[in-house]
Residue, then its C-alpha position, 0 to 999 in steps of 0.5 A: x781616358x788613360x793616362x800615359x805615364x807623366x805626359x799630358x798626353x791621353x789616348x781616347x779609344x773611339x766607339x766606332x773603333x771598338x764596334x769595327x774590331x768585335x765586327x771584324x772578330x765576330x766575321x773571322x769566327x762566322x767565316x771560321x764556322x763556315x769553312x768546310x762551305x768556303x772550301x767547297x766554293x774555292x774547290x768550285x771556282x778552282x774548276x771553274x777556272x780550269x774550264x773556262x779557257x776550253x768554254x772560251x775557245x769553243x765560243x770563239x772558235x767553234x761558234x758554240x752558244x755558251x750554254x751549249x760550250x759549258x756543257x760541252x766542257x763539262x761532259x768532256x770533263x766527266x767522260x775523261x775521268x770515267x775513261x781514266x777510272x775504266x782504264x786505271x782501276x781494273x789492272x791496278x786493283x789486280x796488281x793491287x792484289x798481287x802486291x799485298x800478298x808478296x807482305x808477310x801479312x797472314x791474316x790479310x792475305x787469308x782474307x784476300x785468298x777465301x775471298x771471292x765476288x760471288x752471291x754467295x760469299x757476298x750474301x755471307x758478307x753482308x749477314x757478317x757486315x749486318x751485325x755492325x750498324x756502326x759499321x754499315x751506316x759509317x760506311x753509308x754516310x761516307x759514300x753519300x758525303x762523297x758524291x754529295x760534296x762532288x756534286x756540290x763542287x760541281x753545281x757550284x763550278x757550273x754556275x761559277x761558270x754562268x755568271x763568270x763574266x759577271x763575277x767582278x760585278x759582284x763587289x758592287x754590293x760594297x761599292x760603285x766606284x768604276x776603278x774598283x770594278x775595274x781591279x776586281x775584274x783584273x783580280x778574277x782575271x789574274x786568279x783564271x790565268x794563275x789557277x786555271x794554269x796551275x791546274x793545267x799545269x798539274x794534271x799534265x806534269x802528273x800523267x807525263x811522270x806517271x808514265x815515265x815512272x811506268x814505263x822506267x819500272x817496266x823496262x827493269x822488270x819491276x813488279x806492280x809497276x802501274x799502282x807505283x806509278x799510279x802513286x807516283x802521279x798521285x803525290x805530284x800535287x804535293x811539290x818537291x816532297x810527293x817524288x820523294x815520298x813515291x820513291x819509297x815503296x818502289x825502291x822497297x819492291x825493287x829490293x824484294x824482287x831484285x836485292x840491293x842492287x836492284x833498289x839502288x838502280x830504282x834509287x837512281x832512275x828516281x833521281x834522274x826523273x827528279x832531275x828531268x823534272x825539276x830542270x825540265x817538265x816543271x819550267x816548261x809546263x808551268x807558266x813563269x806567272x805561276x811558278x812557286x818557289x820550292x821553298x815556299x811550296x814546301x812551307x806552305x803545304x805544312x802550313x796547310x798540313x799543320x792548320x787543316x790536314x790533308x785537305x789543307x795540304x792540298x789547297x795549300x799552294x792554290x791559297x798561296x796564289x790566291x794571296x798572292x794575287x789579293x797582294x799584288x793586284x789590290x795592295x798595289x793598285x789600289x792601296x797604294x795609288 
């Protein structure tokens, strides 16, 4: 009993309250241990939503069997990044190459220069690579760490997918009452049409700026036009902020070729792609039920960026579409029915 200043009054903390409070702590801590396991789950579902719709319209349309729809979906999906890595990789990697010997870099452009991909020179390489165990076995470890975690989002997506038109039938270890079934399977539904068409939303705006900055730069005559829009495209997964960023080292190249009139004309036609973009790409492509406010885009990526990095960065807005759904479907559906 503690006793509250001179009041009669007393303040009794119950048992059931102090277990409640260090099982919640001890689940953030656990959950906090975990959490390399749960982005893995959460980039699985991601593509798990961004698939369905084509799994869906395979069976409805073309009479597809499930199983046969979801392999289909994802072999498309594989085939399109292979096609994108034959047909991007090679002229950026030679572009690349051009691009780093324009930079008063000596040491780096004699390396590029003697280096050459024959057995020989690769025999050396490796007998110079071989005194440094360090070196090989990070670089080992990093390559299987990549393929295992692609693999591991993958599998995962794909028995998302299996069960997808279960998933809300989860919650039933927690409860049986038919009205939560019912949000739960609301809630999946609403996180499908936001992050599937987030994700849509995002590879289409991508390509479309990638090509236009490729295009625009062409059309100027600036050089290593493909890796600029290749960086370009890339940084649009980080709203409002990547455009700004991409334009940085293009009007720096820009400069270099053509001097300062040049770099103002590049500054310019970056301007106008934000414009058309901001005014007319995003408002179009992405969905009205999807759509971030610039403001809290910027504030949640450095959210993101400030707690978990990079990675944090950019799951920062696919968090924020999560909560968002979590507040608008439980919390006002159920909380306060």
């Amino acid at each position: 009993m503690l006793k509250l200043f001179k009041n009669e009054q007393s303040v009794s903390i119950s048992p059931s309250i102090v277990i409640f409070t260090t099982a919640f702590l001890l689940l953030l801590y656990f959950l906090y241990q975990i959490s390399s396991i749960l982005v893995l789950f959460f980039l699985g579902f991601i593509v798990m939503v961004a698939l369905h719709p084509m799994v869906r319209k395979l069976e409805v349309k073309f009479r597809f069997p499930r199983i046969l729809a979801i392999v289909t979906a994802y072999i498309l999906m594989l085939a399109a990044i292979s096609a994108m890595f034959g047909l991007v990789v090679p002229p950026l990697a030679k572009e690349l190459y051009q691009f780093v010997r324009v930079f008063d870099l000596p040491w780096l452009q004699e390396g590029i220069t003697n280096f050459s991909f024959n057995l020989t020179e690769l025999s050396g390489l490796m007998q110079q690579l071989g005194s440094s165990v360090n070196t090989i076995y990070s670089v080992i470890v990093s390559t299987f760490s990549s393929i295992f975690t692609f693999t591991t989002v993958l599998m995962i997506s794909i028995f998302l997918m299996i069960d997808r038109r279960r998933l809300h039938l989860r919650i039933s270890w927690f409860t049986k009452n038919k009205q939560h079934l019912k949000i739960a399977e609301k809630f999946i539904d609403s996180l499908e049409y936001q992050l599937g068409g987030w994700v849509r939303g995002q590879l289409i705006l991508m390509l479309t700026i990638g090509i236009i900055t490729y295009i625009g730069l062409s059309l100027l005559s600036i050089p290593y036009a493909a890796p600029l829009a290749l960086l370009a495209a890339s940084l649009e997964i980080v709203p409002n902020l990547g455009p700004t960023i991409a334009a940085i080292p293009s009007i720096i190249v820009a400069m270099i070729a053509g001097g300062p009139v040049m770099g103002l004309m590049i500054l310019i036609f970056y301007i106008l792609v934000q414009q058309l973009e901001n005014n007319l790409l995003v408002p179009k492509i992405m969905s009205d039920n999807v759509d971030v406010s610039p403001l809290i885009s910027i504030m949640s990526i450095l959210i993101g960026f400030e707690i978990a990095g990079v990675i944090g960065a950019l799951l920062a807005i696919p968090i924020y579409i999560v909560i968002r759904s979590i507040y608008s479907t439980w919390f006002k559906d159920l909380i306060l029915s």
